[in-house]
C-alpha positions in Angstrom: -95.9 90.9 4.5 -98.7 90.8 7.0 -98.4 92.5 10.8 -99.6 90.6 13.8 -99.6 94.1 15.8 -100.5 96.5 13.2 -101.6 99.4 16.0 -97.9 99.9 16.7 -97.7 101.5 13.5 -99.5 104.5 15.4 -96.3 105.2 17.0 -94.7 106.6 13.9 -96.5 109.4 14.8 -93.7 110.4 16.6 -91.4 111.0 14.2 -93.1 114.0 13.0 -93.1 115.1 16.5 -89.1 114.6 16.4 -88.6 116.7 13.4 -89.9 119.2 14.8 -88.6 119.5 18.5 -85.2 119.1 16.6 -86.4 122.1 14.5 -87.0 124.3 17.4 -84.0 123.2 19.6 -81.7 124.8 17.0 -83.7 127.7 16.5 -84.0 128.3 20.5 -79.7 128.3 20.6 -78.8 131.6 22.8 -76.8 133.4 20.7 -73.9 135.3 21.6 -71.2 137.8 20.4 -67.6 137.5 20.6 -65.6 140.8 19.4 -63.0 140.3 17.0 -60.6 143.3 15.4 -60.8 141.6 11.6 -63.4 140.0 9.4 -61.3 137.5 8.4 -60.6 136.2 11.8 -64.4 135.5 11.7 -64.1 133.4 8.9 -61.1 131.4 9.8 -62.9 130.5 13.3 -66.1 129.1 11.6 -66.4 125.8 11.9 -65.7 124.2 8.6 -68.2 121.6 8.3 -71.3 121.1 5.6 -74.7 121.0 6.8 -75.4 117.0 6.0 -72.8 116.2 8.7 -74.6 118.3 10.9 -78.4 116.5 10.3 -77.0 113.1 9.5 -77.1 111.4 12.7 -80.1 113.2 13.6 -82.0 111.4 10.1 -80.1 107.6 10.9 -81.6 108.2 14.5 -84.6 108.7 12.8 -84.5 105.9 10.6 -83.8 103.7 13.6 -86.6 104.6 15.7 -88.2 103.9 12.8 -87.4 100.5 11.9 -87.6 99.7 15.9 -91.1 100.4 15.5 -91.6 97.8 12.8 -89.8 95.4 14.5 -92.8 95.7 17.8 -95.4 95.3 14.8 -94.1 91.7 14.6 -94.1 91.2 10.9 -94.7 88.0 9.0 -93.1 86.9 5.6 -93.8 84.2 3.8 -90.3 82.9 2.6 -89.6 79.9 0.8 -86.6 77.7 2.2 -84.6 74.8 1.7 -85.9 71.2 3.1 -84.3 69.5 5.4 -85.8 66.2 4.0 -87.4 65.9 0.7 -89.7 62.4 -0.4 -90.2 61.7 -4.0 -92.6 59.2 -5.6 -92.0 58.3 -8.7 -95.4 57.0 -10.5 -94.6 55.0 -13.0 -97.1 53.6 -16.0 -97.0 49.9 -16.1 -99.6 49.5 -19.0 -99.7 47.0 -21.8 -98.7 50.1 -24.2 -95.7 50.1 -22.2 -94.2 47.3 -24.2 -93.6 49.1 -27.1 -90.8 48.8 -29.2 -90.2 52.4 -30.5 -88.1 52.9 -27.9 -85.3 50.3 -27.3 -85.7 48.0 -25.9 -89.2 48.9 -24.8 -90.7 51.4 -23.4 -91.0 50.2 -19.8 -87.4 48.9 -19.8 -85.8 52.3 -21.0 -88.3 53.7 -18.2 -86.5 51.4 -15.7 -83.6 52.1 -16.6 -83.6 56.0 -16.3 -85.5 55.7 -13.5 -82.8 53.6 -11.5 -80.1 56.3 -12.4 -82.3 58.8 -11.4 -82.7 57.1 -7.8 -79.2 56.8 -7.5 -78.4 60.8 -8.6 -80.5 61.7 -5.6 -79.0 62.7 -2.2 -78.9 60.0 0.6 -81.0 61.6 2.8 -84.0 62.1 0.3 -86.5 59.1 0.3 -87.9 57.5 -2.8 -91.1 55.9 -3.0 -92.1 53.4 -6.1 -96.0 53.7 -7.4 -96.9 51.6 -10.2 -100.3 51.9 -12.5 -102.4 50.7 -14.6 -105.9 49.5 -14.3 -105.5 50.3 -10.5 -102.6 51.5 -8.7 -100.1 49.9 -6.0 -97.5 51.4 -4.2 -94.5 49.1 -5.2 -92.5 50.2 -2.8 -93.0 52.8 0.3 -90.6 55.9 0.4 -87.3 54.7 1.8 -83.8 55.9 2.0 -82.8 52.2 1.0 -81.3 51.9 -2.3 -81.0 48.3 -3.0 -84.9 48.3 -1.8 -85.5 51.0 -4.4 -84.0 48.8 -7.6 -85.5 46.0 -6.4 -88.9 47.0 -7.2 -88.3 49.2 -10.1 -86.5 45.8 -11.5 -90.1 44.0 -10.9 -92.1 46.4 -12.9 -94.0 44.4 -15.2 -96.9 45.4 -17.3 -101.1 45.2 -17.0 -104.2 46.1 -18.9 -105.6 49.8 -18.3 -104.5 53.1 -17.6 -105.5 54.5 -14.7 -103.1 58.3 -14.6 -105.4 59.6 -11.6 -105.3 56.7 -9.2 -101.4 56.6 -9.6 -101.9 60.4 -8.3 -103.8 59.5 -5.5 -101.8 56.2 -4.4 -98.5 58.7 -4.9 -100.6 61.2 -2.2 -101.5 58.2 0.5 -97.7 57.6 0.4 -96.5 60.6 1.3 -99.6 61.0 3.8 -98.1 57.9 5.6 -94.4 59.7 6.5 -95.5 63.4 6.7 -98.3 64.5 9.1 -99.5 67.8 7.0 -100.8 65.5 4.0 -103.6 63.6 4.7 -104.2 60.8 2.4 -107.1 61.0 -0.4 -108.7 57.8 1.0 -109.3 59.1 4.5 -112.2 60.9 3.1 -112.2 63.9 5.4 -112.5 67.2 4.1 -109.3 70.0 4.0 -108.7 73.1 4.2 -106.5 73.8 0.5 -102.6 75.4 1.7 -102.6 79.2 0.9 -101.7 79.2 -3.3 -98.0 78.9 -3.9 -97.2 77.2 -0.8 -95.7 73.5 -0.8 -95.0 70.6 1.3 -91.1 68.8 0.4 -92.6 65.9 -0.9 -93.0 65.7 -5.4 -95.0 63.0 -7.1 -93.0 62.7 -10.9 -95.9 60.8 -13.0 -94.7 59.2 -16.4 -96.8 57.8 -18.8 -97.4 57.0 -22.1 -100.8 57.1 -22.9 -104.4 57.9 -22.1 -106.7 57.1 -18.8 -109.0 54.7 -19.9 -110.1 54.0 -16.4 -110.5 55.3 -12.5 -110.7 58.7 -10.6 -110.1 61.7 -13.6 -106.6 62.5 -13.7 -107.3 66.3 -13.0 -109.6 65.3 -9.7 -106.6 64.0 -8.7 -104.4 66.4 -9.2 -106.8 69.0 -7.4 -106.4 67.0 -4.3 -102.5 67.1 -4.8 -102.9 70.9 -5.0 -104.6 71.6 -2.2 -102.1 69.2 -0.3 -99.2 71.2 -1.5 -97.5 68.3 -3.4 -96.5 69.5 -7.0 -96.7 66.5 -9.5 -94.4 66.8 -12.3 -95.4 64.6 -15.4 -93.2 62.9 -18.3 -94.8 61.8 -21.5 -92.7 58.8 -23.0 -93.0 57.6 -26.2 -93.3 58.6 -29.9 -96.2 60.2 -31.8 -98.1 57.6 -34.1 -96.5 54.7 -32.5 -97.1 51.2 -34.5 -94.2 49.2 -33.0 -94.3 45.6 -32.4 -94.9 45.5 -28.5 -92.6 43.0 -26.6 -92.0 42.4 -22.7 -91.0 39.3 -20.4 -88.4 37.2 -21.7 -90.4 35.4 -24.2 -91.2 37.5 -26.8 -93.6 34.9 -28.8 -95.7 34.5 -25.9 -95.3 38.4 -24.4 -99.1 38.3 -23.6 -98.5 35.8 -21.0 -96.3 37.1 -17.5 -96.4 37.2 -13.9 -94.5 39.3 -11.5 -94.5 41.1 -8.2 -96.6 43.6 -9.3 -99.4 43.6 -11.9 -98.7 39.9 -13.4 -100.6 38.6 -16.4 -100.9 41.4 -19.1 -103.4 40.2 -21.8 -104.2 41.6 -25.6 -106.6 44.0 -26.0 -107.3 47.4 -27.2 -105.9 50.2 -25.8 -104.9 53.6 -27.4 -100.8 54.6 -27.8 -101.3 58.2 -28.0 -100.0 60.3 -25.0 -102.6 62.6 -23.7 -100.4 66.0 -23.4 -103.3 68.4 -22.9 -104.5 66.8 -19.5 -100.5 66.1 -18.6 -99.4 69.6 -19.2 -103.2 70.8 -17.3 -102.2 68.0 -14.2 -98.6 69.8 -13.7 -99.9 73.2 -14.3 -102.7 72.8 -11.6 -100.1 71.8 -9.3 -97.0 73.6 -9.4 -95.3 71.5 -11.8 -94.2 71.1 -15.2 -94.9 68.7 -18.4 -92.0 67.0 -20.3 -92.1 65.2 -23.2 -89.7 62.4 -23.7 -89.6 60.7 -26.8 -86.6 58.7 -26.5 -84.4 56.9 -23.5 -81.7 59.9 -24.2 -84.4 62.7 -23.9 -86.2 60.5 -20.9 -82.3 61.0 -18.7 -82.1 64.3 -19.8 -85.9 65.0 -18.2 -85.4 63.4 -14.9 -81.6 64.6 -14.8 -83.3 68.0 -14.2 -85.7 66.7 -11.6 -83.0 67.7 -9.2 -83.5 67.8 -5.2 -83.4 71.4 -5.5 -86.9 71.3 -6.2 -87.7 70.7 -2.8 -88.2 73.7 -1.3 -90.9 74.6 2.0 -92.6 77.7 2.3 -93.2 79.3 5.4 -94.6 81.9 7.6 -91.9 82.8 9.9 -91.6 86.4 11.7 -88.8 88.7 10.7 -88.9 91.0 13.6 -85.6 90.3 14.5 -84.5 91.5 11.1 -85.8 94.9 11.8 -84.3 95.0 15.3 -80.9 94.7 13.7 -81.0 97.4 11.2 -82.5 99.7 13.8 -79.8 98.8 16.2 -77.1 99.1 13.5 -78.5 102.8 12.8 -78.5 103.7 16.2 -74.5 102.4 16.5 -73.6 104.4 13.4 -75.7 107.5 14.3 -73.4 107.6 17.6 -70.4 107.0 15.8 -70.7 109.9 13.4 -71.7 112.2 16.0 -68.4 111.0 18.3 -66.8 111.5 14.7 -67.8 115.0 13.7 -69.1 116.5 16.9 -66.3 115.5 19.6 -67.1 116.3 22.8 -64.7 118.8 24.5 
């Protein structure tokens, strides 16, 4: 908790001060003497009260003037609370690898598939942007509240030579640039100043993939400039270890090579390596504030982004809790009052 008018803080002073004029005002009391003809007339006319409800009110009024004075310091939490709106990207790995058969009926469908449930799990109000890569990345389709938009182009996925993991970071960032103001996008080239450590903006890039960049901007570069944007990338590795599947995709599977859609048409042979890289994944999520998961079949893949809930979206801010301060003072001082009206009615 930082103050933004720490010098106040000289005023506790006081209470020291307090303490000790309430000393000597009940050592000053004038005493006097009242005959009586029995000693036990004296103690009947004692006032039969203990010595806490005598100083109580005297210590909450203390405490009050206390916490008063920490409320004129003006202090400053940093509190992490709820979005009001939350945007999602979901990065999704369109490589040839993606057509393999290990996982029914290939990878890139079952990856379609949970990723369509997964859009439609998510509260109306959240928007949902679609980044596919491979060699290079494209956003598929920009963050929108729009449903029907949303399957549309997870539906026209299809497949392309090259992994590129870091520019499918960096296109997810531009994104989110475009609809919040506090991220600037990677390509604008200007310098930033990095948000304080633990702090986030409500916006989450979730990165699956299934293999190894070959190609573009190093996945952790990337993922640097995520962190210091605030934007917590969460990444899935899909597939199975030692994968030698038969890889199919398109609707021909005799002439799968051969394909054209919407997005990254015309696929090609070529070598390209299976093997998901789970060291820089797990490093990617760790840098930013996310986590790694490892899904190795379209069960485990649901299960994974089933717990990608909107309650991740959270904002943290700096907001003053003077006020909070104020109000247990205030409530001291009411109950101080009451307890002395209580035990010490006036006459």
């Amino acid at each position: 908790m930082e103050l933004l008018w720490p010098a106040i803080l000289y005023l506790l002073g006081l209470i020291p001060l307090l303490i000790l004029g309430y000393i000597l005002i009940l050592r000053r009391r004038k005493p006097f003497a009242v005959r009586f003809s029995s000693l036990s007339l004296v103690h009947a006319a004692l006032p039969k009260q203990s010595k806490w409800k005598r100083h109580l009110p005297f210590a909450l009024l203390l405490l009050a003037i206390s916490s008063l004075i920490m409320a004129l310091t003006r202090p400053m939490s940093t509190v992490t609370l709820p979005a009001s709106n939350a945007t999602i990207i979901l990065a999704i790995d369109v490589s040839r690898s993606m057509c393999s058969t290990d996982i029914a009926p290939n990878r890139l469908e079952a990856a379609k598939k949970a990723a369509l449930e997964f859009i439609e799990a998510q509260n109306a109000n959240t928007q949902i942007g679609i980044v596919a890569f491979a060699g290079y990345a494209v956003l598929a389709q920009p963050p929108t509240m729009d449903r029907v938009l949303l399957q549309t182009a997870v539906q026209n996925l299809t497949t392309a030579r090259r992994t590129a993991i870091g520019e499918g970071i960096l296109m997810s960032l531009d994104a989110i640039s475009e609809i919040d103001d506090s991220v600037m996008s990677p390509y604008s080239g200007a310098e930033i100043v990095p948000v304080p450590e633990g702090q986030y903006v409500p916006a989450i890039i979730v990165l699956l993939t299934d293999g190894v960049t070959t190609t573009g901007i190093p996945p952790l570069d990337a993922a640097q400039m995520a962190a210091d944007r605030g934007v917590r990338v969460y990444t899935i590795g899909f597939g199975t270890i030692n994968n030698n599947s038969p890889m199919i995709c398109g609707l021909n599977s005799e002439n799968s090579d051969q394909f054209l859609g919407p997005f990254f048409g015309g696929g090609g042979g070529g070598n390209f390596r299976r093997e998901i890289d789970e060291e820089t994944l797990k490093q990617v999520a760790e840098l930013t504030g996310g986590t790694y998961h490892i899904a190795e079949s379209s069960s485990e893949l649901q299960e994974v982004f089933d717990g990608l809930s909107t309650q991740l979206f959270t904002v943290t801010e700096t907001i003053e809790v003077s006020v909070i301060f104020a109000a247990i003072g205030a409530a001291l001082v009411m109950l101080a009052i009451l307890l002395s009206m209580l035990w010490h009615p006036i006459p």
